[in-house]
C-alpha positions as CSV (number, residue, x, y, z in Angstrom):
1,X,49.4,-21.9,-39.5
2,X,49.7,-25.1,-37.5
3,X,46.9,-25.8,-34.9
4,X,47.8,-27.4,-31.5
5,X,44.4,-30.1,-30.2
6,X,44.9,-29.5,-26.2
7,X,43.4,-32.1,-24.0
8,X,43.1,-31.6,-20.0
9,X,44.2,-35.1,-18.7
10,X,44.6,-34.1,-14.7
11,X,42.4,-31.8,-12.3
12,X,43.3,-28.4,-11.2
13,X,42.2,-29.1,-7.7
14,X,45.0,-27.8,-5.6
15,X,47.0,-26.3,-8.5
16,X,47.9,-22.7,-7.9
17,X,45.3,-19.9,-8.6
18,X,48.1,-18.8,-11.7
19,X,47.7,-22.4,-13.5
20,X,44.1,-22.6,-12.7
21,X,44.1,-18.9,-14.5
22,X,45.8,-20.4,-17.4
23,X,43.4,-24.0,-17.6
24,X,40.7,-21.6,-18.1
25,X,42.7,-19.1,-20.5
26,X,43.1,-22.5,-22.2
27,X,39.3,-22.7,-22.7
28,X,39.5,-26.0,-21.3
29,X,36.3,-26.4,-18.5
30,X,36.6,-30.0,-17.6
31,X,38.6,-33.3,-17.2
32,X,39.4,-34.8,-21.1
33,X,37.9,-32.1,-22.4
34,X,39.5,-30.7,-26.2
35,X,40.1,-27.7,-27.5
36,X,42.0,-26.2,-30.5
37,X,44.0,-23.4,-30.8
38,X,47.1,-21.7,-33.3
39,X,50.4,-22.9,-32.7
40,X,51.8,-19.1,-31.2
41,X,54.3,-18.4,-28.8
42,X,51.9,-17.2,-26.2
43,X,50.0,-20.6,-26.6
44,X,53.2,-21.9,-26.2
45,X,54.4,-20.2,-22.9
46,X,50.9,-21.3,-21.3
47,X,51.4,-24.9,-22.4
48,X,54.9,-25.1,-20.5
49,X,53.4,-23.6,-17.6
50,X,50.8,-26.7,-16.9
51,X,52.2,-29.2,-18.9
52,X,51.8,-31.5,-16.4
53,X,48.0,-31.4,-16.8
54,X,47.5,-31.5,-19.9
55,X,48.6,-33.7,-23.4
56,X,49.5,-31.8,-26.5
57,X,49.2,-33.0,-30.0
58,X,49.8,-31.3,-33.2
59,X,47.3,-31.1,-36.5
């Protein structure tokens, strides 16, 4: 299964309490911090729902 390497890259200081929700669902704690997960469609709904705070590469 393909892995997705997720990298927060802006703050979730006045984000909404949903995508703040989903940063931590993430596992991600801090600013450019990593973290790897499968390539599933849940992974993939959460990614489109803050995809403006964080990058996205695939492995």
């Amino acid at each position: 299964m393909a892995k997705l390497k997720i990298t927060q890259v802006r703050s979730a200081i006045r984000r909404t309490a949903r995508q703040k929700n989903i940063v931590a669902a993430l596992g991600l704690r801090r600013l450019h911090h990593t973290v790897e997960h499968d390539d599933t469609p849940q992974i993939r709904g959460m990614l489109l729902k803050v995809h403006h705070l964080i990058k996205v590469e695939e492995i």
